[in-house]
C-alpha positions, 0 to 999 in steps of 0.5 A: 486404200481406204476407199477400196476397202469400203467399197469391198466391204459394201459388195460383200454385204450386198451379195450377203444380203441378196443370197440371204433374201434367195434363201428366204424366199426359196424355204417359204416357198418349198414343196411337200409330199409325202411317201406312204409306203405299202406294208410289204415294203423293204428296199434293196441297196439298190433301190435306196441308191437310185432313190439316193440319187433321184433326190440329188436332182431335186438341186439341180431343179432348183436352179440357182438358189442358193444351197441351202434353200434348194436341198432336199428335206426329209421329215418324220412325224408321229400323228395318232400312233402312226408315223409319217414321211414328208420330203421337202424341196423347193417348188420348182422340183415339183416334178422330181419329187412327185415321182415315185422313187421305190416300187411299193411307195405312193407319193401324196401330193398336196393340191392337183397334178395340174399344177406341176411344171415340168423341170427343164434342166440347163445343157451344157454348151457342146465345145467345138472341136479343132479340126 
């Protein structure tokens, strides 16, 4: 029984430790944009639930990283009297946050549009039907 245990307890540290090197890897990793809005800027509620949603799909472009290292960051920071937005994500979801999500915002992109991959989402397997 004792052994049982051990070797338990050895896996679940493996899995522990392999999720935590996932993790780290993906947050060194992240992609940062940021949003300059245009001065006449004021989003509906509708706007903010498809920007809302356009951010969900950050996660799914990460893959299968683990949770915390494939969400979706947004920071604020004051520089010389002005504020700014960055969104963070991982670097795999280059294409999604690249993407404009309201009208009257421009997206920056640190380097060159060359260098985004385009995302390719999982399909689900269809089920066979039973005829």
């Amino acid at each position: 029984m004792a052994v049982v245990i051990a070797v338990g307890f050895i896996a679940a540290c493996g899995i522990s430790l392999r999720r935590a090197v996932q993790v780290r890897d993906a947050l060194s990793a992240r992609v940062r944009v940021e949003a300059v809005p245009t001065s006449t800027f004021d989003p509906g509620e509708g706007e903010v639930r498809r920007w809302a949603q356009h951010l969900g799909r950050v996660s799914y472009a990460a893959g299968s990283t683990p949770r915390r290292g494939r969400a979706a960051r947004l920071h604020y920071r004051a520089e010389h009297g002005r504020m700014h937005c960055y969104l963070e994500g991982h670097e795999h979801a280059t294409a999604v946050l690249t993407m404009p999500g309201f009208a009257e915002v421009e997206i920056r992109a640190s380097g060159s549009r060359s260098d985004i991959r385009p995302v390719n989402f999982s399909v689900p397997t269809p089920r066979r039907s039973r005829s």
